[in-house]
N, C-alpha and C positions, 0 to 999 in steps of 0.2 A: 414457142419458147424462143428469147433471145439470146443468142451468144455472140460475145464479144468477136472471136475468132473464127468460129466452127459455122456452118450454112447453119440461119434458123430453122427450127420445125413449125411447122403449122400443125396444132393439135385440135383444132376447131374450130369454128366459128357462131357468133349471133349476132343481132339485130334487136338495136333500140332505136328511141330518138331522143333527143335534146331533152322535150318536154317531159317524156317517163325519168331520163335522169333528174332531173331539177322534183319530182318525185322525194328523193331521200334515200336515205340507206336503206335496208332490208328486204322483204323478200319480193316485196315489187320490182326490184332491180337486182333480181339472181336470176343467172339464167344458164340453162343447160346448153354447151354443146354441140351443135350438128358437125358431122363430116361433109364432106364433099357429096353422097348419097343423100343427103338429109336426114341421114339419122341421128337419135339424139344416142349422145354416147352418153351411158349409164353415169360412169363414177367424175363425169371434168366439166365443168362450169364456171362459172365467171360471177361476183358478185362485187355490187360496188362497196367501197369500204370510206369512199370520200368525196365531197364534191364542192368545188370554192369557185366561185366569179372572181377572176382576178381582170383589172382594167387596161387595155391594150395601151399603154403609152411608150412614149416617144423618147428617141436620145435627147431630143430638144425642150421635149416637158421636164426631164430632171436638169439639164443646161440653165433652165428660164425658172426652176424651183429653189437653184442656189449652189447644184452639185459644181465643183472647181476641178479644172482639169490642168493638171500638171506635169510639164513638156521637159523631157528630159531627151539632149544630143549627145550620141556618141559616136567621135571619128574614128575610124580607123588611119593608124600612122606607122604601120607595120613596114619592112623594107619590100614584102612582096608587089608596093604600090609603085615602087620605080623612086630613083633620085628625085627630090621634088625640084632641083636645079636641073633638071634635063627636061627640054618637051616630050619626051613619051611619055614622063611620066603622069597620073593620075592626078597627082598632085598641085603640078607645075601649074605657077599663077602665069597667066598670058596677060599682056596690057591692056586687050580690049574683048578678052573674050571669058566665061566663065568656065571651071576646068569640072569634071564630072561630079567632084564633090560637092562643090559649090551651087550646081544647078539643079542637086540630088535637097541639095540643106534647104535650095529657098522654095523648090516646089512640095513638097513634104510643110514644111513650116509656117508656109503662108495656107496650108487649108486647116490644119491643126490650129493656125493662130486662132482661127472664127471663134474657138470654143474656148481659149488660153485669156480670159478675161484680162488677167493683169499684161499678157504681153511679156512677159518673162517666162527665159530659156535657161534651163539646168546645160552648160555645155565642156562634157567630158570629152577627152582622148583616150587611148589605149595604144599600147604595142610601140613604145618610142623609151630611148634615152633622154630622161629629162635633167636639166640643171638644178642643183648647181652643179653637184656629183655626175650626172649621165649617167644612173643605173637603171635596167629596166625598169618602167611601169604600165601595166596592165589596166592603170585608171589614173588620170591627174585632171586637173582643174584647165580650160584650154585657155582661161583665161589668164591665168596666170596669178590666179588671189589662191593665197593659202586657205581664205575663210568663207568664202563664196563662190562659188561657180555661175552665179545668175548672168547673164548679158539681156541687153533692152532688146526685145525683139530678133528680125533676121539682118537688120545693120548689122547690131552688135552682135550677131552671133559668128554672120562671115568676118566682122573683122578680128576677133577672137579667132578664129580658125586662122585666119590670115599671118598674124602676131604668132600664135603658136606654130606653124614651119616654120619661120626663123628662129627656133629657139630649140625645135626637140633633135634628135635624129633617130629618123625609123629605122628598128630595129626589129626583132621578132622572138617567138611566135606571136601565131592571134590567139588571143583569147579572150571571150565575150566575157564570163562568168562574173569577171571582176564587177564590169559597171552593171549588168545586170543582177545581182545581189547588191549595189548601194542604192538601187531605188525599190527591191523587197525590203529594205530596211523600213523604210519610206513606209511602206505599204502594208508592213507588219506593223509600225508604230501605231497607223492610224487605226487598224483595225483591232488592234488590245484597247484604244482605247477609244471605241463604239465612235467614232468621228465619220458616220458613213455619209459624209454631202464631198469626200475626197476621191479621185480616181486618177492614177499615173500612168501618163504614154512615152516610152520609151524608145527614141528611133536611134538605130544601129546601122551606118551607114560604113561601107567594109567591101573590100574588092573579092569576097566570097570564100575564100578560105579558111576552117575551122580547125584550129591543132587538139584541143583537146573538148571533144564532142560530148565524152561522159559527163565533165564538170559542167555544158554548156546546158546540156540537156537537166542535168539536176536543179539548178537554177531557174529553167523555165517551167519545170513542175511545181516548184514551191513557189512561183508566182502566181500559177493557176490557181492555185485557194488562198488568191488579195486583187484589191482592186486596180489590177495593172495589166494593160496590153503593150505588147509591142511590136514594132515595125521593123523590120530589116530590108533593107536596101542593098542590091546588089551592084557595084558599080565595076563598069570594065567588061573581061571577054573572059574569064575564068570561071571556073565550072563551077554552079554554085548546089551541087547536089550535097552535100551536107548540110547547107540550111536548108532546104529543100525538104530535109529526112526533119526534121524542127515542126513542120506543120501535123506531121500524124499526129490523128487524135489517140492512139494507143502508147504514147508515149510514158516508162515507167525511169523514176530514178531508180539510182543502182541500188536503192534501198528497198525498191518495191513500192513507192510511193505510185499510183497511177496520177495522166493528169487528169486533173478535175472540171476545165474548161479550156477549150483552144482560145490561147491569147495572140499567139502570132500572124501578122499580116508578112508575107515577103511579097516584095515588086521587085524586078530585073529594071532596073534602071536604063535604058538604051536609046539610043538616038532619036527613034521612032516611037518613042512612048509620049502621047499627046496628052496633054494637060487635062483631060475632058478624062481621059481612060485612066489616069492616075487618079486621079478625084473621087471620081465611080467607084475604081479599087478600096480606095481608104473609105469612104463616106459607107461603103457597104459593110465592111466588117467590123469599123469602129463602133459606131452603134451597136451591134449586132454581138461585138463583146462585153460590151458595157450593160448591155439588158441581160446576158447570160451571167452574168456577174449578179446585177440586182437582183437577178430570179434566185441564182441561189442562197444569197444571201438576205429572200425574202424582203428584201426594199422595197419589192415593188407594190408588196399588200399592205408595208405599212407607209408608202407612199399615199396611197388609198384611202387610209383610215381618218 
């Protein structure tokens, strides 16, 4: 027996193979229980009730099939990141050197680009006073169009980030929820209406501090059941054990919602992190969410067909 929580039990076991199962259902493939003595226990057995050939493919078969991957940034601009006019801070553009956000956006960006056909980047802010007024916002456009947030690539996306400090002032709290509900929107739309060659990667780039964890957590449940992953990026020396709690797979909204598939990748952003090991990181789980996606939404059999 398996339980989510509790140690499983082992109530028996048997022994087939491949070729009895491909057999069929019935009573060719029921089979009684041994314990660990080898005896058969009277009343518990095992019978198959189904059996399908599904086709081992690839994140790169549905890639090269038509599926479109769509790359959504989110900065963090909170005050916990430091004046972005002082060198400590996170922020702070240097003349000749790129400052952690910056080399977080283009190494993240350029391996996600591979799969980003058109090259265009959804690129949010959060956690800043913005103009005209300066009142909080939890999500705006970094580029500065009230009607688009796309920019061309990782040019346009650092000079958008760039453009944007001079214009917001980091304020606080953090709070993910915002920009990660405008691409469930996303992800809800396509999926009311059966458009399933769509998938959205979300990367949250953020010096590790979550203020309001319930609403973050609620938000990454109800992405779990659409076709959306995302990435969180920790930049700086700040404890980042709150996103960290983001990756359990036991994860329930306060509603009781369980999640239905781990979407999150988190990488520690740091000095020492080599382009080789960041890559490995992403290129493992992003596929690896995206098949767990198609399986359950059954893509992958009627990929097949």
């Amino acid at each position: 027996l398996f339980f989510l929580i509790f140690r499983d039990l082992l109530i028996g076991n048997a022994v087939t193979t491949l070729d009895q199962l491909f057999r069929g259902v019935g009573a060719l493939n029921s089979y009684k229980l041994s314990q660990s003595d080898r005896r058969k226990k009277d009343h518990s057995s095992v019978e198959l009730i189904d059996l399908q050939r599904i086709p081992s493919l690839s994140f790169i078969d549905f890639i090269t099939a038509g599926t479109q991957i769509h790359f959504s940034v989110a900065v963090d601009f909170t005050a916990s990141n430091g004046n972005p006019l002082h060198p400590s801070s996170l922020h702070y553009i240097h003349p000749h050197k790129y400052n952690p956000y910056m080399k977080a956006l283009c190494a993240i960006s350029n391996v996600i680009g591979k799969y980003n056909k058109q090259d265009r980047i959804a690129a949010f802010g959060f956690g800043a006073q913005t103009p005209p007024k300066y009142e909080l916002s939890h999500f705006f456009y970094m580029n500065g169009d009230s009607k688009d947030a796309h920019v061309d690539g990782v040019d346009g996306l650092l000079s958008a980030y760039r453009s944007c400090l001079l214009t917001v002032r980091p304020y606080a709290p953090t709070d993910y929820s915002e920009v990660i509900y405008h691409v469930y929107k996303f992800g809800a739309a396509v999926q009311r209406q059966r458009a399933s060659n769509y998938y959205f990667i979300l990367l949250i780039v953020t010096d590790g501090y979550v203020t309001d964890q319930k609403k973050t957590i609620d938000a990454v449940v109800k992405c779990s059941y659409l076709p959306i992953s995302i990435i969180m990026v920790g930049v700086g020396k700040r404890d980042y054990l709150s996103m960290q709690q983001l990756l359990s797979p036991l994860l329930k909204s306060s509603d009781g919602l369980p999640l239905k598939r781990e979407i999150i990748t988190f990488v520690p952003f740091t000095e020492d992190l080599s382009d080789k090991d960041l890559v490995a990181k992403l290129l493992l789980n992003i596929p690896r969410q995206f098949l767990s996606w198609a399986s359950l939404s059954e893509k992958i059999v009627a990929f097949s067909e």
